[in-house]
C-alpha positions in Angstrom: 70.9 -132.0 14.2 67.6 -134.0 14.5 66.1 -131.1 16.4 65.9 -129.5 12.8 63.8 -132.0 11.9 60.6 -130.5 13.4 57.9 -129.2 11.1 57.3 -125.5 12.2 54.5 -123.4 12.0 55.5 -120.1 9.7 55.5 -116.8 11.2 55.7 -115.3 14.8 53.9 -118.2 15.9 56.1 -120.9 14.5 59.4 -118.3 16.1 57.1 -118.6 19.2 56.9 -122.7 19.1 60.5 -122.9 18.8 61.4 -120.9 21.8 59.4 -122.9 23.7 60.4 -126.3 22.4 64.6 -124.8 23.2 63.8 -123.4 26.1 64.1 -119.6 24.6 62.0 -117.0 25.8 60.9 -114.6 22.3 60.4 -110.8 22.6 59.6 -109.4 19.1 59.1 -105.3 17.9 60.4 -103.3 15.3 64.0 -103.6 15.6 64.7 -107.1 15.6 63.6 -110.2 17.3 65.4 -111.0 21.0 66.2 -114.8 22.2 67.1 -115.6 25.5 68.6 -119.1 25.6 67.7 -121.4 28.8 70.4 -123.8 27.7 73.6 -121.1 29.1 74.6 -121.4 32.7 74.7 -117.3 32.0 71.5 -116.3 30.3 72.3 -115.6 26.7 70.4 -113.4 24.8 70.7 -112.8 21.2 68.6 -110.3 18.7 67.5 -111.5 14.8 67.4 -108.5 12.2 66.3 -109.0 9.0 68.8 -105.7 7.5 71.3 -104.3 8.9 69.7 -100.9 9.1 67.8 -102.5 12.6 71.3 -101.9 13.6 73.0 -98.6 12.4 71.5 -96.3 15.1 72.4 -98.5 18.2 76.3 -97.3 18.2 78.5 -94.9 17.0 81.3 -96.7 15.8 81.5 -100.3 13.8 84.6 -102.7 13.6 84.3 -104.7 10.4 86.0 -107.8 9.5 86.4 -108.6 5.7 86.4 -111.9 4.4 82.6 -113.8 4.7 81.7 -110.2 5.9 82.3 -107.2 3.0 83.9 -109.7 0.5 85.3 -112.9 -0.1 88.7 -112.5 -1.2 87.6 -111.7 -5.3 84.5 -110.0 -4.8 82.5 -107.6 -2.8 79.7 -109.5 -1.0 75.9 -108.5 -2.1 75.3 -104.9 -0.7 78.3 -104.6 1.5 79.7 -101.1 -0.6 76.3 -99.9 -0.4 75.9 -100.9 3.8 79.7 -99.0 4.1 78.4 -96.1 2.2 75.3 -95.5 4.1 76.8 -96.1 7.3 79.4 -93.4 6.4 76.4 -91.0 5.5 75.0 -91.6 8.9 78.5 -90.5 10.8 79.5 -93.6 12.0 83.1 -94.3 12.1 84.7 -97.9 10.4 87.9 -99.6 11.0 88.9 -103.2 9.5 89.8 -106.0 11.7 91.1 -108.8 9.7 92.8 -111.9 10.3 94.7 -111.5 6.7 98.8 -112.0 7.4 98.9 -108.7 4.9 100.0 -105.9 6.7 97.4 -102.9 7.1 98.8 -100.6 4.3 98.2 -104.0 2.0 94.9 -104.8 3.2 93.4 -100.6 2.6 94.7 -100.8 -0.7 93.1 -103.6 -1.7 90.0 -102.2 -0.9 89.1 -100.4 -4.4 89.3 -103.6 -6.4 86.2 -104.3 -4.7 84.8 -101.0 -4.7 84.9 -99.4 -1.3 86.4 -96.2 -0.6 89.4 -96.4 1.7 88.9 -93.1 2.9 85.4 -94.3 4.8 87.2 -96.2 7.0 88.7 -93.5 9.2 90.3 -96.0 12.0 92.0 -97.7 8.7 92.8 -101.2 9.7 94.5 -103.6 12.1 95.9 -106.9 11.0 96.9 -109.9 12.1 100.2 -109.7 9.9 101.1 -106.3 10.6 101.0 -107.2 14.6 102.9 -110.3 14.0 105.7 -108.3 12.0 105.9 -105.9 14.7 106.5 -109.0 17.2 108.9 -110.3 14.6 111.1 -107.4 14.5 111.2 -106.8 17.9 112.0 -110.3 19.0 114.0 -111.9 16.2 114.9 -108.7 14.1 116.7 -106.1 16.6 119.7 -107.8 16.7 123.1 -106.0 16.9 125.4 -107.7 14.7 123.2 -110.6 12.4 119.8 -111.1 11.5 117.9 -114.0 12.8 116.2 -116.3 10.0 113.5 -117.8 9.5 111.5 -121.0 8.0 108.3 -119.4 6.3 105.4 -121.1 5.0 103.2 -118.1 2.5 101.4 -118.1 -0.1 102.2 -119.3 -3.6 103.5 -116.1 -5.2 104.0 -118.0 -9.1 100.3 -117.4 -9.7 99.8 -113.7 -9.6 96.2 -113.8 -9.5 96.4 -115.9 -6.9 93.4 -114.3 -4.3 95.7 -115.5 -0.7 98.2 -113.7 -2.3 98.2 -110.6 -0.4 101.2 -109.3 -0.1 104.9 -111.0 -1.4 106.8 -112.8 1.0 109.8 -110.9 0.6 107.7 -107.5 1.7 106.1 -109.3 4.2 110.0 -110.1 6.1 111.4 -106.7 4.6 108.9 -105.2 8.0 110.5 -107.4 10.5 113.7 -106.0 10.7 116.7 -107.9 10.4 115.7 -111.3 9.8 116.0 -113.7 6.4 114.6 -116.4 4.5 116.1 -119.8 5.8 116.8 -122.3 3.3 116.9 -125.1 5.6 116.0 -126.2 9.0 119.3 -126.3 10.6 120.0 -122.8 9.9 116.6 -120.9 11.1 115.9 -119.4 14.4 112.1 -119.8 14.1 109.2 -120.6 11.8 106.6 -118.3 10.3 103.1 -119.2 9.8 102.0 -116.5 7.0 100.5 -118.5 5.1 100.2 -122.4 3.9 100.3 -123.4 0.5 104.0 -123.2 0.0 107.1 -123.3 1.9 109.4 -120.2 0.6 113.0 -121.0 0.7 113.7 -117.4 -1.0 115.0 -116.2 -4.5 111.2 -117.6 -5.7 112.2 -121.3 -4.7 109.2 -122.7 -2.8 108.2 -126.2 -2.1 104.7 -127.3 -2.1 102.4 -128.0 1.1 99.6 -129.4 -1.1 97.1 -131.0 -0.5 96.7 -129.3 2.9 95.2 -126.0 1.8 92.2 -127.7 -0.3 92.1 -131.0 1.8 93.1 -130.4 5.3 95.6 -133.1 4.6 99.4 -132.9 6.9 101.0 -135.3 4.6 103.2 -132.6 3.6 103.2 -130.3 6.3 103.9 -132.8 9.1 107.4 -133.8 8.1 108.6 -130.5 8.0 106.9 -129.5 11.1 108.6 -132.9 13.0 112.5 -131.6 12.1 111.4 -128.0 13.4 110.2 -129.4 16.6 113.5 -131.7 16.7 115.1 -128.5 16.3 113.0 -126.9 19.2 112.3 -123.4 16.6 109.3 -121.7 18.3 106.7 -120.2 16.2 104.9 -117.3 14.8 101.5 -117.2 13.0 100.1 -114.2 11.4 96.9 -115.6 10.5 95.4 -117.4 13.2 92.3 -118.3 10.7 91.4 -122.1 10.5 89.5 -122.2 7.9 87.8 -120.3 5.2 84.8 -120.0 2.6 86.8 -120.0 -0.6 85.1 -117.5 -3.6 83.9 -120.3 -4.7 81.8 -121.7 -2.4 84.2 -124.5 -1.0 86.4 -124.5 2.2 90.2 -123.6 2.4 92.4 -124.6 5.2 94.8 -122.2 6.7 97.7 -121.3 8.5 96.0 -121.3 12.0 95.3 -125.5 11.7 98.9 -125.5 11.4 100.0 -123.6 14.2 97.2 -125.5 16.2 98.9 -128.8 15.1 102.7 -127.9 16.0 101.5 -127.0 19.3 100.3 -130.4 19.6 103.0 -131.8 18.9 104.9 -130.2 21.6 105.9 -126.6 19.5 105.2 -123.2 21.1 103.7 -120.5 19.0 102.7 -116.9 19.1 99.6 -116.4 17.5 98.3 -112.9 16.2 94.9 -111.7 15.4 91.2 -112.4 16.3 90.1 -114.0 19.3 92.9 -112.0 20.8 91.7 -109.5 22.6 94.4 -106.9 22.1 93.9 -106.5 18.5 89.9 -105.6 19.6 91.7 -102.9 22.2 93.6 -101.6 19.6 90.8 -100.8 17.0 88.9 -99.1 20.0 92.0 -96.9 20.8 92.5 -96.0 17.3 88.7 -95.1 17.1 88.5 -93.2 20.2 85.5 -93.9 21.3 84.3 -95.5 24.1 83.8 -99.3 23.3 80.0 -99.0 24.7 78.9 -97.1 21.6 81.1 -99.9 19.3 79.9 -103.0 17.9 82.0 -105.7 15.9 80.8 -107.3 12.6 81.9 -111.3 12.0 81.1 -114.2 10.7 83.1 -116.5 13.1 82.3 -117.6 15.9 85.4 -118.8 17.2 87.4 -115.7 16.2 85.2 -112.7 16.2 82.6 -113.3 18.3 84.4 -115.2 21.1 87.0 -112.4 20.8 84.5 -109.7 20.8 82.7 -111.4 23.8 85.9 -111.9 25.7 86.9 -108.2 25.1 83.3 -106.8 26.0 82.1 -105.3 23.2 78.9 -105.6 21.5 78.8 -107.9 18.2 76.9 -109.2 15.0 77.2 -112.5 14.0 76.8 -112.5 10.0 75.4 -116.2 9.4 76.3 -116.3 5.5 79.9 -116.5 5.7 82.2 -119.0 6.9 79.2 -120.8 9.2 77.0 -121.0 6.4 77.7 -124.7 6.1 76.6 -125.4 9.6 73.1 -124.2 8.3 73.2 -125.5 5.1 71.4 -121.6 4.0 72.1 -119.6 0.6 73.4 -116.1 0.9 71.4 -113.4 2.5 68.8 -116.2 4.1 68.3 -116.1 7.8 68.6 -119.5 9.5 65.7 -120.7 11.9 66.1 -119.8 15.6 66.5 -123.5 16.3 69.7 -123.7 14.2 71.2 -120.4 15.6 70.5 -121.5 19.5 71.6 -125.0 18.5 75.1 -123.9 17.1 75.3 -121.0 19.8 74.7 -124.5 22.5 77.2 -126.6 20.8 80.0 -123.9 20.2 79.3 -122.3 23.7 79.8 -118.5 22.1 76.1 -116.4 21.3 76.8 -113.3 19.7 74.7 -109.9 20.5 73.0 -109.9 16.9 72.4 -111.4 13.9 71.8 -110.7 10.7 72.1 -113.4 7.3 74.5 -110.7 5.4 75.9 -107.5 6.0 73.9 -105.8 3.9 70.5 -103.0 4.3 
């Protein structure tokens, strides 16, 4: 990123040299800062805030993801209970959207722990798990006179503190109707994508996918992968996610690389959850309001703000979750125009807002 490299003035006059030098044009007042980006084929215009309460009066009704945006799988992120609390006080009305493979029910009660009140999101949530088991069940797990079963890579259940962990694989398949836990390859019907650090063979028998989850690594995932393509089993993934920003800092790989590389090699799979645009529909039916007066809060790019974009409804980019990297920032510090319009270029997404956390 050698355009990063440029000493710049601090100040409106240094945001002012910056839009000139990447062909931005700057508008500043009090509530936020707006960019329009030469670089688009469609002008692209994009507004800086340095709180979240720039943003609270603009709609009526907010759609919040959870990971990288109100906590990070252990913890609730700096002033997230407080930003949920006061944008309750103010009328607005909340609803989760999260690519966790947890089904709703799971991902609300969960909530506490980190000290939000379930109650303030009135829309409750829509997950990418609970969509997928409702797929499941109708596809694989209505039939007559057997169940269908299936191979299921989840989450490592033998640690119990485990933060991926959220829900039990055996719940998790109890929602999809009739279908079971396949022990082997020959005998499944499809394969099941709710998680990736294990391969669940049921009775609390699992097999090991490591090193992919800390690594990226396929040398365990592959093989299986190969005999399920030999044995032409479509697919289902409940968490379409890539990757993550792990509690501590570091990256985890997930259960959408996975489905991205059986596809590759020739599998088909039905993925659930963000960019999709009908989970976005779905959170603006349950809110009932029209999806004008309704913003989404992310921190990806790839699956909230291109699904946000693609759906048409307006959207803040949080820059402290999992893109942090990309700007090489701490928590809570706004990155330089230049970074945001150079990512915005290279991914070809530019969200509505911005704001470094979700937080006043």
């Amino acid at each position: 990123m050698t355009a990063c490299n440029h000493s710049l003035r601090r100040g409106v006059l240094g945001q002012i040299q910056i839009a000139a030098l990447y062909g931005l044009i700057l508008l500043s007042g009090r509530r936020g800062m707006r960019f329009t980006s030469a670089f688009a084929s469609k002008t692209a215009t994009f507004t800086t805030h340095k709180s979240f309460a720039e943003l609270i009066d603009r709609y009526d009704a907010f759609i919040l993801d959870q990971f990288g945006v109100i906590h990070n799988g252990v913890n609730a992120l700096d002033g997230a209970v407080n930003c949920v609390e006061q944008l309750c006080k103010a009328g607005k009305s909340l609803i989760i959207l999260s690519n966790t493979s947890a089904p709703a029910k799971t991902a609300l009660a969960k909530l506490p722990k980190y000290g939000f009140d379930v109650k303030m999101f009135v829309g409750g949530a829509v997950t990418s798990g609970e969509e997928a088991s409702h797929y499941i069940r109708k596809t694989y797990g209505s039939k007559a006179h057997s169940s269908s079963k299936a191979i299921m890579f989840t989450w490592d259940q033998r640690d119990d503190k485990n933060p991926r962990l959220t829900v039990l694989p055996e719940e998790f398949i109890a929602q999809c109707g009739k279908v079971e836990i396949a022990r082997t390859v020959k005998e499944a019907d499809f394969l099941l994508f709710h998680g990736c650090e294990v391969w669940y063979q049921g009775d609390g028998q699992v097999v090991s996918l490591n090193p992919y989850i800390e690594e990226g690594s396929f040398e365990s995932v592959d093989p299986l992968l190969e005999e399920c393509l030999s044995a032409n089993l479509p697919a289902v993934c409940a968490n379409p996610d890539n990757i993550v920003r792990s509690p501590t800092g570091g990256i985890a790989h997930m259960p959408g690389k996975i489905a991205k590389r059986y596809v590759e090699m020739g599998g088909l799979c039905k993925l659930f959850g963000k960019p999709e645009v009908e989970h976005f529909e779905a959170c603006v039916d349950r809110l009932g309001i029209d999806k004008s007066r309704i913003c989404h809060v992310g921190d990806s790019l790839h699956h909230d703000i291109a699904g946000a974009n693609e759906y048409g409804v307006a959207n803040v980019f949080v820059t402290s979750g999992i893109h942090a990297k990309d700007f090489k920032s701490d928590f809570g510090e706004m990155p330089s125009v230049e970074k945001l319009n150079y990512l915005f270029k290279c991914e070809k997404v530019t969200p509505t807002h911005v704001v470094s956390a979700f937080r006043l």
